[in-house]
N, C-alpha and C positions, 0 to 999 in steps of 0.2 A: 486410499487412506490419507486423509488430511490432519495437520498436526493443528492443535488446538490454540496455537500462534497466529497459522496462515493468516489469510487474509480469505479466503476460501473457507475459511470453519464454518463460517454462519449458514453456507450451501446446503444443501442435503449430501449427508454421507453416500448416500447411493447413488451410482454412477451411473449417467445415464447412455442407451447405445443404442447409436447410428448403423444403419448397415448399409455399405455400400454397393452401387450394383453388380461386384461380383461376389457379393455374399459376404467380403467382410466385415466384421463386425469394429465399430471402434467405438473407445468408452472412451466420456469424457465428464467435464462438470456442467452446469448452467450459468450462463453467463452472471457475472458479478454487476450489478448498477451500484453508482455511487449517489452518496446522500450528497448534498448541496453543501459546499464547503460552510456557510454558516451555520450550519445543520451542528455541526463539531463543539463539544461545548471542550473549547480550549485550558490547556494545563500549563502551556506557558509560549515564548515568541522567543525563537532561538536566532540568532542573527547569523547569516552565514560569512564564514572565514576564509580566510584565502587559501586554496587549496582544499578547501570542504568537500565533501561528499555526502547525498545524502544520508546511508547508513555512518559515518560517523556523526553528523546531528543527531541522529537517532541516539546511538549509541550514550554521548554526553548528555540529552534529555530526559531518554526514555528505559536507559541502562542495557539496550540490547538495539544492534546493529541491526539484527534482521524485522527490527520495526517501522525499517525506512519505511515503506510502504503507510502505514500512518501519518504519517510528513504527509509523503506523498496526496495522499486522498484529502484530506485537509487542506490540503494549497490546490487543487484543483488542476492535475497538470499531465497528461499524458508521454510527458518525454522526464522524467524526473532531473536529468543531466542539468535543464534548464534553470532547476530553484538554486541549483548551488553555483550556475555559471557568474556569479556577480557578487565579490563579497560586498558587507554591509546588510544586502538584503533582510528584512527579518521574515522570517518562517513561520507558521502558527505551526502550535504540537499542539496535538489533541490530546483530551484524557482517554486513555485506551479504555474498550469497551469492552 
C-alpha cells in the first residue's frame, strides 16, 4: 500500500513477486525512472541555508517535509545530502504533480 504522497504513487498499486530459489517469494515495486530535471515545470528556486536540509526546504516551499524528495528529483541528484551541503546554492522546487 503506497500513500498518495509517495513518490512511488505513480507505480502500479500491485506488487510485483520474485521468487527465489528456495521458493520464497518477495514483493516489491517497479523501479521508479526519473524525468529529466528540465522536464519539471518549476514553482519557485529556494536557496539553500546554513544548516538546511533537504526536507526543511521542502517543508518552507512546498508546506510538507516529506516532499523533499521533489527537491530532490528536480535537481537531479542521487545523494540528496549533496544539494544542501553548500549554503547560497539555489534549488529549483517543482510544481508538484
Amino acid at each position: 500500500m503506497i500513500d498518495s504522497t509517495s513518490r512511488y504513487a505513480a507505480l502500479s498499486q500491485t506488487p510485483l513477486v520474485w521468487t527465489d530459489p528456495s521458493g520464497r517469494e518477495i514483493r516489491y515495486v517497479p523501479r521508479r525512472f526519473l524525468a529529466p530535471a528540465d522536464s519539471y515545470e518549476v514553482l519557485a528556486e529556494a536557496v539553500v541555508l546554513g544548516g538546511d536540509r533537504l526536507d526543511l526546504v521542502a517543508v518552507r516551499v512546498l508546506g510538507s517535509a516529506e516532499a523533499w524528495w521533489r527537491v530532490a528529483d528536480a535537481n537531479e541528484t542521487l545523494d540528496p545530502e549533496t544539494l544542501t551541503s553548500e549554503p547560497g546554492v539555489r534549488l529549483r522546487v517543482p510544481v508538484p504533480r
